[in-house]
C-alpha positions in Angstrom: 30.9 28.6 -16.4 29.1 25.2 -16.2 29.3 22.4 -18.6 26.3 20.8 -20.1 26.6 17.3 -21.7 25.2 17.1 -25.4 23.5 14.0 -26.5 26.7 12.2 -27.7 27.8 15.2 -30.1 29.4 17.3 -28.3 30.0 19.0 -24.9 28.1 22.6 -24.1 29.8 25.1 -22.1 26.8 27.9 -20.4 29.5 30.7 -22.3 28.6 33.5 -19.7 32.0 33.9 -18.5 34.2 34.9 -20.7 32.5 36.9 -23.8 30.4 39.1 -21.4 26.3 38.5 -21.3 24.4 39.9 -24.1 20.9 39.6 -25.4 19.4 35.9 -25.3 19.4 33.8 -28.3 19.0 30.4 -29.1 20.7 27.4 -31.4 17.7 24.8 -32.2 19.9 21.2 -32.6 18.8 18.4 -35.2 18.7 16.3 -32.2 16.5 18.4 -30.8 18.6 20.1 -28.0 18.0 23.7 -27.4 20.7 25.9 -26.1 20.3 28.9 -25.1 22.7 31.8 -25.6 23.2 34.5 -23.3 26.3 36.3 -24.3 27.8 38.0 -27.4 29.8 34.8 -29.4 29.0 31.6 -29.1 32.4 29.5 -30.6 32.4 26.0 -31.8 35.2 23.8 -32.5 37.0 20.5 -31.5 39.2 21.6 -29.3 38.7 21.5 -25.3 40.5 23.9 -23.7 37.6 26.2 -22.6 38.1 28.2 -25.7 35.2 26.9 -27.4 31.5 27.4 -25.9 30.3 23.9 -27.8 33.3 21.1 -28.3 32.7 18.3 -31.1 33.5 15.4 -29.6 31.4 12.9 -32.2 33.3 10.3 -34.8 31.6 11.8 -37.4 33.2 15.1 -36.3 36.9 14.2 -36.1 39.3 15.0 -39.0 36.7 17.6 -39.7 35.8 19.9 -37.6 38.7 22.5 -36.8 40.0 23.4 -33.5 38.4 26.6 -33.3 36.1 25.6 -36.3 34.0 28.9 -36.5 32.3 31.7 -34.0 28.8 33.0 -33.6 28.8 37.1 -32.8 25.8 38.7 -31.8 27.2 42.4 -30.5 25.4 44.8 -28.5 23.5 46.9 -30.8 23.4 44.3 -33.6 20.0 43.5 -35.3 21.8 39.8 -36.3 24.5 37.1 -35.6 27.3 37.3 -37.4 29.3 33.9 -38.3 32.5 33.9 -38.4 34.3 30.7 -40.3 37.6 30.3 -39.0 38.0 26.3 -40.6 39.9 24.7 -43.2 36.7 22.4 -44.5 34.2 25.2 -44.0 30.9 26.1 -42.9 27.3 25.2 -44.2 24.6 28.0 -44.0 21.2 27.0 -46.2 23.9 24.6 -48.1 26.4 27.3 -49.4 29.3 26.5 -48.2 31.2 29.4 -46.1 34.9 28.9 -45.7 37.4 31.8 -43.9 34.9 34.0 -44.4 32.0 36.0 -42.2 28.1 36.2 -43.3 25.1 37.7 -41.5 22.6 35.3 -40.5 18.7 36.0 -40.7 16.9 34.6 -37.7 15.7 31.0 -39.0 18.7 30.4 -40.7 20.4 27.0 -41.0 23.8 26.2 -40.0 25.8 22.9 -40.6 29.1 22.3 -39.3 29.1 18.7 -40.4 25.7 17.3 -42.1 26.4 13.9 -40.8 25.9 14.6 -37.1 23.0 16.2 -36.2 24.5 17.8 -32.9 26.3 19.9 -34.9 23.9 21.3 -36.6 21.2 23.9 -35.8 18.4 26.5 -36.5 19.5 29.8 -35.3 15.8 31.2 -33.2 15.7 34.4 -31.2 14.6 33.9 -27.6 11.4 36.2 -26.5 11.8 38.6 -23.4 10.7 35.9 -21.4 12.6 33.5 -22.5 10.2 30.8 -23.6 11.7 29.4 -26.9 9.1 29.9 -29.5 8.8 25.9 -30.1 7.0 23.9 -30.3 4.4 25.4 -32.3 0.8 25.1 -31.1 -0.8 22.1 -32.3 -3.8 22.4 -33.8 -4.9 18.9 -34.1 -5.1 18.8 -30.2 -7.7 21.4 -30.4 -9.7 19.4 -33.2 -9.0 16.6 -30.9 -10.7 18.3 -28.1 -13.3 19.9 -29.7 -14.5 16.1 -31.0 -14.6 15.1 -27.4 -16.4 17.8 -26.4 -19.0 17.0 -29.2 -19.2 13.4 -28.5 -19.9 14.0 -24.7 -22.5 16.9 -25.7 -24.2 14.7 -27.8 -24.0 11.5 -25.2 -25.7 14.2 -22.8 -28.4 15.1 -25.6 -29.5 11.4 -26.3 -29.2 10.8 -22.2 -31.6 13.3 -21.6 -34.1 12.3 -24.7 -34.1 8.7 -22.8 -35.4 10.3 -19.5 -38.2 12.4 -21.0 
């Protein structure tokens, strides 16, 4: 599998190789980084021997996160990811702290390795069929922007065509 550079946090592995390719899935980064997921776990940890799919490799993350810190599992048939904490300092999902333990994740959920590096943590987002990532959301200030335009030039045409009569 390929290797995609993360913004400083951390190094990003394309994980189709060696857990088999699932259903696609996303992890939403606080640095704004969107990887997409195509296979059934998704590990993260420190340690770069190819068995992690996203290696810290920030300051922030050293003495903290674990080698093979904790796993993502999203098997066939599964309506949600599983996460699997594997660490000695834990896991953070909504702010509870999981530690050697598993949880199921809802589909929005938050997930903090370490809160003090925001490539390490993420928003876990389902991916559509075809694979547009639901984000950003529309915005609807554009479309009041436009709409003004559209106005102002309506009305410029109005008062243009009063002059001529």
């Amino acid at each position: 599998g390929g290797v995609q550079a993360g913004g400083g946090g951390g190094i990003h592995r394309d994980g189709e190789g060696q857990h088999g390719v699932g259903r696609p899935w996303c992890l939403k980064f606080d640095d704004d980084r969107i990887v997409h997921v195509e296979c059934e776990s998704y590990s993260i940890g420190r340690l770069d021997d190819g068995s992690n799919d996203l290696v810290a490799t920030s300051e922030a993350s050293m003495g903290y996160v674990s080698k093979n810190h904790c796993q993502l599992r999203y098997p066939a048939g599964a309506s949600n990811v599983i996460l699997e904490d594997k660490s000695i300092n834990g896991t953070f999902v909504n702010n509870e702290k999981l530690r050697n333990a598993s949880k199921t994740l809802e589909w929005g959920d938050r997930v903090e390795i370490i809160k003090e590096d925001k490539s390490l943590c993420f928003v876990l987002r389902t991916v559509p069929e075809d694979k547009t990532p639901p984000w950003p959301p529309p915005n609807p200030t554009n479309r009041v922007k436009e709409h003004a335009l559209l106005d102002a030039l309506f009305l410029d045409f109005k008062i243009f065509l009063n002059s001529k009569g």
